[in-house]
N, C-alpha and C positions, 0 to 999 in steps of 0.2 A: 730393809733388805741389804745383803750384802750386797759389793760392785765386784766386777772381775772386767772391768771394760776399761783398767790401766794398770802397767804392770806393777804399779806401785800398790797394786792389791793383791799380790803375790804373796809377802813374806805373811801377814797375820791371817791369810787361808790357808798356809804351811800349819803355822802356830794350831789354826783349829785341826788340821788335819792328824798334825802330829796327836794330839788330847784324843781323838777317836780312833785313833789306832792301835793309841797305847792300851787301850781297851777291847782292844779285840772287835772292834766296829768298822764296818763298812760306810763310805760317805760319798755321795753323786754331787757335784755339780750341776744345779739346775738354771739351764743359761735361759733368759728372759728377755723382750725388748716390749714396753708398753706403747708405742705406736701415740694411738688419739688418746690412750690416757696420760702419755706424757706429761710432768707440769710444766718444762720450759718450751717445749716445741711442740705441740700437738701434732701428728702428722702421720695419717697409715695408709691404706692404699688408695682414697675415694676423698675428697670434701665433706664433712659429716659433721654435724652440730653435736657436741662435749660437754657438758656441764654446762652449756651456756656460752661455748666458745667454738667459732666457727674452727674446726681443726680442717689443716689440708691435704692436699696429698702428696705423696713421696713420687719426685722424680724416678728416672729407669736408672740414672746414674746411683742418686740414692739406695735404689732397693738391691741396689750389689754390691756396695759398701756397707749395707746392713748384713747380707748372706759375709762377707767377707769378716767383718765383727766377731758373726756367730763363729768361724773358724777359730780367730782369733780369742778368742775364748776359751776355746775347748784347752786351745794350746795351751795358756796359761792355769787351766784346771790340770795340764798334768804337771807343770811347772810347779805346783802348789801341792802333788801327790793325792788330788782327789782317783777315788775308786774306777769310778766312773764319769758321764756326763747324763743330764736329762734335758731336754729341749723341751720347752715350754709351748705347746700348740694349743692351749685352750685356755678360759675365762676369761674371752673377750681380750688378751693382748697381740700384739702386731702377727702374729702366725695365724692366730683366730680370725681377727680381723681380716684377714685375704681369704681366709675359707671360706666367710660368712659371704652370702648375695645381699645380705642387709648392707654391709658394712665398706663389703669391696662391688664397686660400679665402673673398674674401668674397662674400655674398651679394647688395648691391648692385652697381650698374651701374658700378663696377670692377671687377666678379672675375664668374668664370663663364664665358661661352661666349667665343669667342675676339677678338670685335669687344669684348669691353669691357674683358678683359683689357688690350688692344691702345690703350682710349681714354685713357689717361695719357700714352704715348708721342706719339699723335694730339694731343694737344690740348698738350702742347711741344713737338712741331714749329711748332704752331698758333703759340703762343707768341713763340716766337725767330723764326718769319719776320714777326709784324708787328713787331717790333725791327728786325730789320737791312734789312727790305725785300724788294724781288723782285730786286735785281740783286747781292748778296751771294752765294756760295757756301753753303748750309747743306746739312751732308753727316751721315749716320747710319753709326754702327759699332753693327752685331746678330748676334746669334747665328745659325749655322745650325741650332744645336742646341745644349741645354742639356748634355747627354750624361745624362742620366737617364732610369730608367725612365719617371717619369710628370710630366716638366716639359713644355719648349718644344723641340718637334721641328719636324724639315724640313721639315711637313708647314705645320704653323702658320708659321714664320719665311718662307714661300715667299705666304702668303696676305699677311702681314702688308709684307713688302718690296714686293709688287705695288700695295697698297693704298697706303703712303706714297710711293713712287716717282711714282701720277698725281695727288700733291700737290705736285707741283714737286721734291723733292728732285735736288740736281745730282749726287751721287754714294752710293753704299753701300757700306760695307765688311763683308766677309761675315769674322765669325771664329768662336766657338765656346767653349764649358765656362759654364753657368751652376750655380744651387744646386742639392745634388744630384750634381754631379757624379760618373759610374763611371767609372775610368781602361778598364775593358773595353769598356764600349763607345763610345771615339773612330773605332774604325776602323768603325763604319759612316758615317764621312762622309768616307773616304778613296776616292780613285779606283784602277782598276785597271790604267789608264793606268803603263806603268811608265817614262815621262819627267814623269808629274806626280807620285812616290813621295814626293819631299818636302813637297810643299804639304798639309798634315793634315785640308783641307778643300776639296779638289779637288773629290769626288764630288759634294757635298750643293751648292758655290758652281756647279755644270753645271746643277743643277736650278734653282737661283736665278739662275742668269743669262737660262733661258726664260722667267722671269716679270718681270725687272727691265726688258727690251729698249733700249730706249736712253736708258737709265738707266748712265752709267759705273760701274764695278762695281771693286773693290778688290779682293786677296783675302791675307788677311796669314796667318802660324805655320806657322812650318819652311822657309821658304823659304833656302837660301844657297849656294845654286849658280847660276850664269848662265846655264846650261843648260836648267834648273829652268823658273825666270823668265820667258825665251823662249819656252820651251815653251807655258806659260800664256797668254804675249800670243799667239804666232802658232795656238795652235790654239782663239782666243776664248773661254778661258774666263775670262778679267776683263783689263780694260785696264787694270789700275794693280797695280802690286805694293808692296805694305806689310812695312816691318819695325820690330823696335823693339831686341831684346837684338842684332841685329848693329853697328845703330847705334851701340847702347852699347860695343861690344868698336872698332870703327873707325868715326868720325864720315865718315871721307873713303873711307867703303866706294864710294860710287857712282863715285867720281874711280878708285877702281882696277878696278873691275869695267872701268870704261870703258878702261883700259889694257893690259888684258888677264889681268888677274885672274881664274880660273876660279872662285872662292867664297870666299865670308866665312870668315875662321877661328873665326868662335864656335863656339862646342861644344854648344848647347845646356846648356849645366851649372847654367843658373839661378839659382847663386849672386848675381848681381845683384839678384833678386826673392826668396830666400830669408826667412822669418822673422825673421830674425838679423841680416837689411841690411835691407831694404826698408821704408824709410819713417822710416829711424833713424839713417841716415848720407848723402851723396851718392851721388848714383845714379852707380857706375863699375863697370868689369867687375875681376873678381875671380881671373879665371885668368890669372895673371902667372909 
């Protein structure tokens, strides 16, 4: 991953920014904090066992030096001429981890009922929009669902999106798996729509698109067919489609879809994101 968490990571986010400009491209800054998944400090809202390591929890001091971070951030995405920003609220990092009741157990006014859970993320939103302004882009990637029995469900992620959404937010990307994670139960956020089969988060992104209303809606994982895709925009269930491993397997997927490509050849195989690669070599696809 890139950093933007010192200014000395300014000038070569320029350099990338300048290259997708010069192409006519658009490019978000998506700001991040991994919390308990940290490697040097393990640490997010609650004491919780990590990989095998007891991770602890973030002082009151800390968790507004982290909201204060997120500002500082944003600033330097505009410092570096990115488009916009995206704030990262899901797959189990530090935003996640406060929403979730699995993950955040404390007893002050970050943990507990679902508005305070939820006021970490509120208050960097707060944050990054007085950095970059009111005519910036700042957009939120959240879970629909944590896939746990007793994290952040559909229920909560649909109160919390409606809430951020009449703070200005220009877009939301609905995706899914925070801590906790049960591979059994992702399919209850699947649709039964059988042209929406591959979007893995059809179902629960229907329910979140009645509370988002004209709020632009994203909706990313599993998507690679054009059919797919279509389907999604024309029967309004999100006006933007997100990908990321197909990108990885073909940068100029969009240039072939558009020429009559019926789907991406990724395979799902994940090897790109594996243990083994991710975060240890260049990010490239691996089924050759």
């Amino acid at each position: 991953m890139a950093g933007i968490g010192n200014d000395y990571h300014v000038p070569k986010l320029r350099t990338l920014v300048r290259e997708v400009h010069k192409n006519d491209g658009k490019i978000a800054a998506q700001l991040n904090y991994g919390g308990l998944h940290n490697l040097v400090d393990k640490a997010g809202p609650s004491m919780y066992m990590m990989r095998g390591t007891k991770a602890r929890a973030l002082s009151t001091e800390e968790i507004h030096d982290i909201i204060e971070a997120f500002g500082e951030a944003a600033e330097r995405a505009m410092a570096a001429g990115f488009d916009g920003v995206q704030i990262h609220g899901a797959h189990g990092y530090l935003l996640s981890q406060f929403l979730s009741r699995l993950a955040n157990r404390r007893t002050d006014k970050w943990g507990g009922n679902l508005e305070n859970r939820a006021r970490l993320l509120f208050k960097v939103y707060d944050a990054v929009r007085a950095r970059v302004g009111s005519n910036v882009p700042v957009l939120l990637k959240i879970n629909c669902d944590d896939f746990s029995r007793t994290g952040f469900t559909i229920k909560d992620s649909t109160e919390v999106a409606k809430a951020i959404c009449k703070r200005g937010l220009q877009a939301i990307e609905v995706s899914g798996g925070g801590i906790g994670r049960q591979e059994d139960l992702r399919a209850r956020a699947c649709s039964l729509d059988r042209e929406l089969y591959e979007a893995s988060f059809a179902g629960h992104a229907i329910k979140m698109r009645k509370v988002t209303q004209s709020t632009p809606m994203a909706l990313v994982n599993g998507l690679r067919s054009r059919a797919c895709m279509e389907a999604i925009i024309d029967k309004d269930v999100a006006d933007l489609i997100s990908m990321s491993r197909p990108f990885i397997r073909e940068p100029d997927l969009v240039k072939r879809l558009k020429a009559g490509r019926e789907a991406s050849t990724c395979t799902s195989c994940s090897l790109c994101i594996s243990k083994e690669v991710f975060g240890k070599m260049m990010l490239r696809c691996h089924l050759e």
